[in-house]
C-alpha positions as CSV (number, residue, x, y, z in Angstrom):
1,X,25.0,17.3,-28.3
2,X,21.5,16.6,-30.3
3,X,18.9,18.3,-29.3
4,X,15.0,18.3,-30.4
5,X,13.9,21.3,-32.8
6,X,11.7,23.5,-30.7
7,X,8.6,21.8,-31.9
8,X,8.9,18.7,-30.8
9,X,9.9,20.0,-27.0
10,X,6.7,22.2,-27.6
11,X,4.4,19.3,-28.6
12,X,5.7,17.2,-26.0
13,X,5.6,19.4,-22.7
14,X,1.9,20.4,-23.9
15,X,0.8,16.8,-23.8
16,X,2.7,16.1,-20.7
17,X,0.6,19.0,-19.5
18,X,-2.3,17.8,-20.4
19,X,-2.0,14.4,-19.3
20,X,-1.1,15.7,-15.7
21,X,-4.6,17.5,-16.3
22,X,-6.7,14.5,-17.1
23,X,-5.3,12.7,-14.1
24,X,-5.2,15.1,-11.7
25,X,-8.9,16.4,-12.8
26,X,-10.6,14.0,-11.2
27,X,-9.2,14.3,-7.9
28,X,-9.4,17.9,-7.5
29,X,-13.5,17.1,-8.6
30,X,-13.9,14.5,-5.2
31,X,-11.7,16.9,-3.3
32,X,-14.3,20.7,-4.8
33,X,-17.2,17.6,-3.4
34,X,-15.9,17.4,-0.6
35,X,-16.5,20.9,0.3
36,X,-19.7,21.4,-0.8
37,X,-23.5,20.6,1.0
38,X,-25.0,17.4,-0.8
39,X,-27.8,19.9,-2.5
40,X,-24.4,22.0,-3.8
41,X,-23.6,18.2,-5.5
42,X,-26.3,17.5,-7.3
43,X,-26.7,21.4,-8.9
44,X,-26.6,20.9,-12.8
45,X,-23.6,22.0,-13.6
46,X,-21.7,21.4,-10.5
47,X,-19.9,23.9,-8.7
48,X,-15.8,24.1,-10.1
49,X,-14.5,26.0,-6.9
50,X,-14.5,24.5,-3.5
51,X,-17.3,25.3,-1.2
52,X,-18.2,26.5,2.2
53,X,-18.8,23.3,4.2
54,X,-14.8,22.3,4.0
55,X,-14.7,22.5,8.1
56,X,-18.0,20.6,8.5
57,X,-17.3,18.3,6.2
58,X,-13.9,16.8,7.4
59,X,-15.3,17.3,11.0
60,X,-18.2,14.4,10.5
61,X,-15.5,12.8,8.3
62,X,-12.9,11.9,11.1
63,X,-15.3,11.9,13.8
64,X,-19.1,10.4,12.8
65,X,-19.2,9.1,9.1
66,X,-21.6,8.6,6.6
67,X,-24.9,6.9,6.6
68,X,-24.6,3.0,5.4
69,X,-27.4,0.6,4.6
70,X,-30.5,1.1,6.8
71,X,-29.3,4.7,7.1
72,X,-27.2,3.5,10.2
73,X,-24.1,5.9,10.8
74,X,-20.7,4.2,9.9
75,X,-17.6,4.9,12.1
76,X,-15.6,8.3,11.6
77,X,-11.9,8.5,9.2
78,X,-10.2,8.4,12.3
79,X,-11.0,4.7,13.3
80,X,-10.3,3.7,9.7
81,X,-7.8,5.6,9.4
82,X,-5.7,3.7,12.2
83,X,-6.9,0.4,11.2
84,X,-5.5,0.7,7.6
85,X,-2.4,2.3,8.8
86,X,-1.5,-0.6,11.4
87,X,-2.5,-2.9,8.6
88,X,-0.3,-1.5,6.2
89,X,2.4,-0.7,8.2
90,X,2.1,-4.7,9.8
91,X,2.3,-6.0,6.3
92,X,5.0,-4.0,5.0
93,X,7.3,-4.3,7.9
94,X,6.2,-8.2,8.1
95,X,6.8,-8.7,4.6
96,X,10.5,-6.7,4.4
97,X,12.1,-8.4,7.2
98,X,10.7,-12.4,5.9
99,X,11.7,-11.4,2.7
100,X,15.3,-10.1,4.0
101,X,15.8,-13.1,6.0
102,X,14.5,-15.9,3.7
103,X,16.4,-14.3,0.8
104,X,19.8,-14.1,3.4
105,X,19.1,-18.2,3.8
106,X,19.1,-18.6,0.2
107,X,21.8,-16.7,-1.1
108,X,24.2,-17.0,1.5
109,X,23.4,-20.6,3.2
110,X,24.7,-23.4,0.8
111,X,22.3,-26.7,2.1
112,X,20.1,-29.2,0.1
113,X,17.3,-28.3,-1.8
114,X,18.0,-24.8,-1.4
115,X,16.7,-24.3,-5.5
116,X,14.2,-26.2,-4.9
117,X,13.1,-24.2,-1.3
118,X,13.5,-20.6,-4.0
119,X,11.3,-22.0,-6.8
120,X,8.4,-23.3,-4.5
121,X,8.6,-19.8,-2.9
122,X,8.3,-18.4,-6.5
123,X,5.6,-21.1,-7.2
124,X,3.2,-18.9,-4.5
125,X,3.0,-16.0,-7.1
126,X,0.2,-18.2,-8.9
127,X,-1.9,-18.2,-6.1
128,X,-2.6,-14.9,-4.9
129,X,-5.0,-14.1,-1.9
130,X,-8.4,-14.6,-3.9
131,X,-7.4,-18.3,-5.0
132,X,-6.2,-19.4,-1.4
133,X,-8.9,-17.2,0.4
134,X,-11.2,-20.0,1.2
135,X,-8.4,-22.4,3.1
136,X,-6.8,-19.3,4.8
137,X,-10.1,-17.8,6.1
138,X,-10.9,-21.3,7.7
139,X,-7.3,-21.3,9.1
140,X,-7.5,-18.1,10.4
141,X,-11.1,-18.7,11.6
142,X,-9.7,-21.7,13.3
143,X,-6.7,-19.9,15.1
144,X,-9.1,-16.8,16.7
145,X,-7.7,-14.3,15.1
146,X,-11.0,-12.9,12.9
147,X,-11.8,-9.4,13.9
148,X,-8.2,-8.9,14.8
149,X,-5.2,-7.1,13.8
150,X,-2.9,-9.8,13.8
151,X,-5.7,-11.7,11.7
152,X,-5.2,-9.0,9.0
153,X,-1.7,-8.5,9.1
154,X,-0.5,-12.5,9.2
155,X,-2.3,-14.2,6.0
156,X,-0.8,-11.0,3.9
157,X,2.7,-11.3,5.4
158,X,4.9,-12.9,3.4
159,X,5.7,-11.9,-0.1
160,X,7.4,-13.8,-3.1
161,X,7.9,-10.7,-5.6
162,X,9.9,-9.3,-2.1
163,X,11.9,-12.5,-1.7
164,X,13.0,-12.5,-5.1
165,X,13.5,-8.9,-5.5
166,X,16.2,-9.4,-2.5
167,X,17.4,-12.7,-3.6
168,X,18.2,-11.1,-7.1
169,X,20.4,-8.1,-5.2
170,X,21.7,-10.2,-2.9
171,X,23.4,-12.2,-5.6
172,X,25.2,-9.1,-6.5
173,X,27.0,-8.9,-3.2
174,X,31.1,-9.7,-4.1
175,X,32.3,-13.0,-2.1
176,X,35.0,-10.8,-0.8
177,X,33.0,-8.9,1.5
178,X,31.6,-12.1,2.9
179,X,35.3,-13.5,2.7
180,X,35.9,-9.7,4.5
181,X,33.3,-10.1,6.8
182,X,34.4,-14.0,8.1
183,X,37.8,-12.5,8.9
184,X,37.0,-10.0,11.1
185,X,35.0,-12.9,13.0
186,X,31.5,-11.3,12.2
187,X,29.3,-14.4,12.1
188,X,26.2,-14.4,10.1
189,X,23.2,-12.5,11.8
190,X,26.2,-10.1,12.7
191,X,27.2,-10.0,8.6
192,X,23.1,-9.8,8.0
193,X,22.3,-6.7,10.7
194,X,25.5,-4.5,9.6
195,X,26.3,-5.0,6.4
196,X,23.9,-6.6,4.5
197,X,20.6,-4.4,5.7
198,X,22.3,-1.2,5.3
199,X,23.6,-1.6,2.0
200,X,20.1,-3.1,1.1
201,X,18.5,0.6,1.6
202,X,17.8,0.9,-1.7
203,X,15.5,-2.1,-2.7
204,X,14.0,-1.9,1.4
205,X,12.9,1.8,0.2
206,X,11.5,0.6,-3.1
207,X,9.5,-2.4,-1.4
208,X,8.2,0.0,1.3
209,X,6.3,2.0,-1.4
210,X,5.2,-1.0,-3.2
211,X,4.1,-2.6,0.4
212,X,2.5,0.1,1.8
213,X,0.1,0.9,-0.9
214,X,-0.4,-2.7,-1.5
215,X,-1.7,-3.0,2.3
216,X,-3.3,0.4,2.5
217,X,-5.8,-0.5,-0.6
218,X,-6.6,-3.8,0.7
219,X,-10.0,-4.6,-0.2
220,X,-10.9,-8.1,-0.5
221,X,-9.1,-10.2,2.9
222,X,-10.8,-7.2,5.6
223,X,-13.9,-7.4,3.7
224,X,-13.7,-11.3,4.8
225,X,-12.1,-10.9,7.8
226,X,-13.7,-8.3,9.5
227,X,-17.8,-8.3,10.7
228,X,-16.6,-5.3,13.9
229,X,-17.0,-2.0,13.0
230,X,-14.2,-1.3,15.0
231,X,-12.1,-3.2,12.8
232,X,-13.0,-1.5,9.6
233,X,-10.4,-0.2,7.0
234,X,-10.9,2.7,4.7
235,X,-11.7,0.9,2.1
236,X,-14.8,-1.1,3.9
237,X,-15.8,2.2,5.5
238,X,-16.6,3.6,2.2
239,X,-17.7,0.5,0.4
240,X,-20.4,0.5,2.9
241,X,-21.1,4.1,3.0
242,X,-21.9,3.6,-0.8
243,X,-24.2,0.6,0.1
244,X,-27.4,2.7,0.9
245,X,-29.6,0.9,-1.0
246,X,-33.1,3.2,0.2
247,X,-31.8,6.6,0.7
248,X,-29.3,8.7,-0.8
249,X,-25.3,8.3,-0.1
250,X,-23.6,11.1,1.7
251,X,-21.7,12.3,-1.3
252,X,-19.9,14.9,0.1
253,X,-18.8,12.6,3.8
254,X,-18.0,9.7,1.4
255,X,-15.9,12.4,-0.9
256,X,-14.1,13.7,1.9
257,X,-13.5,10.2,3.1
258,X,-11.7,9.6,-0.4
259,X,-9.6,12.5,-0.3
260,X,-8.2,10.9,3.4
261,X,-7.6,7.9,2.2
262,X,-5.6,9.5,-0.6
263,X,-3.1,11.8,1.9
264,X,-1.4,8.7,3.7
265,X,0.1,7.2,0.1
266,X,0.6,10.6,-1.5
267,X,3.0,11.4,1.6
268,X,4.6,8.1,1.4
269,X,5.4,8.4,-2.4
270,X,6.7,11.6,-2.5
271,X,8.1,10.9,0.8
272,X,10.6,8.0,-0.6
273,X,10.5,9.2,-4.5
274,X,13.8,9.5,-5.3
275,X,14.6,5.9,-3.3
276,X,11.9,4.4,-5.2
277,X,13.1,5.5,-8.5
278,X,16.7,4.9,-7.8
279,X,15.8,1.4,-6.2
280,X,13.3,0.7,-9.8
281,X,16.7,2.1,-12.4
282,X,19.4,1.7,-10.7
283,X,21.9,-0.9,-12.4
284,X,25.1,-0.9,-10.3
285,X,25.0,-2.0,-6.7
């Protein structure tokens, strides 16, 4: 067996050690600013350990917010909080089971046009939300569902990189298992629901990750599709926390608010880590 001389193993844990450093820096920064007082913040040099105010903090956090423009109080966490996670959790379920059963159609359905139906579905990977937002604001306008949960959820439900992610491990599936399957008189929602799903753990994991981040840092769509308070997500709470324009942010609400938003991906990730890394390298289905 080759091993490195001691050296190299020496450089190379050191700079993996101090590349964890330089990212994980910042965040323990926003989360030592989220415990102070805003006078603690703006102390030349700021303070390096956490402070006092880490109760009272969180508290107007979750429960009252920071000021916004006008100095107007925005909603607590705990609103946005639940609004991103049923907007995340809609568009990743959403998303998986489309993907799952549009990719089952394609693989497994022989019919005309079916090449055709996968490359226009791959064809919707050049126009992201921010191309289309203009026609699928009016639609949704049109349909009632602004200021709504299924008006956040539905334009943001579908997913090509998800459909062809499946389609591609689908077409690894042996015809003897179908052949298998047939036999035993399973028909084909039968073959889809339990055999197909749970050998599909794997890539469903993997997508979940991918998904649920991707919906939890929405930005742009709830920005347009929101004017309620009620129906803010994280990420609007905080974009208008930061839009003060006359008075001075509430560094340390708006800090803590960052460090929230942060716990809910962190859990997921570490959560599914070794799915999402085996679903990302592995080669043999």
């Amino acid at each position: 067996m080759i091993t490195d001389p001691l050296r190299t193993r020496v450089f190379r844990h050191i700079f993996l050690v101090l590349g964890c450093l330089l990212v994980i820096f910042p965040i323990y920064m926003t989360f030592v600013a989220s415990t102070l007082s805003l006078q603690q913040i703006f102390q030349r040099p700021m303070p390096l350990v956490p402070g006092s105010e880490f109760l009272n903090n969180y508290y107007q956090a979750f429960f009252v917010g920071g000021r916004g423009l006008g100095g107007a109080r925005a909603i607590g966490a705990m609103v946005m909080v639940q609004n991103s996670l049923i907007m995340a959790v809609g568009i990743t379920v959403s998303k998986i089971i489309i993907s799952l059963l549009s990719s089952f159609g394609i693989v497994f359905f022989r019919f005309p046009g079916r090449t055709i139906a996968f490359w226009l579905v791959l064809f919707t990977l050049m126009l992201p939300v921010e191309v289309r937002i203009v026609p699928t604001y009016q639609l949704v306008s049109s349909m009632g569902l602004l200021n709504s949960y299924t008006g956040l959820i539905l334009p943001l439900a579908v997913s090509a990189t998800a459909t062809f992610l499946f389609r591609q491990y689908f077409m690894t599936i042996p015809d003897e298992l179908v052949e298998a399957a047939k036999v035993d008189g399973a028909g084909p929602m039968r073959f889809f629901w339990s055999i197909l799903v749970p050998m599909s753990r794997t890539p469903v994991a993997t997508l979940v990750v991918i998904q649920f981040v991707y919906g939890w840092n929405q930005y742009l769509w709830p920005l347009i599709a929101t004017t309620e308070r009620r129906f803010w997500t994280l990420m609007i709470g905080l974009s208008r926390m930061l839009a003060t324009a006359d008075h001075q942010a509430d560094w340390h609400i708006v800090m803590a608010i960052t460090i929230i938003a942060m716990v809910p991906t962190i859990i997921i990730v570490l959560t599914m880590q070794k799915q999402f890394v085996k679903g990302l390298t592995e080669s043999e289905k």
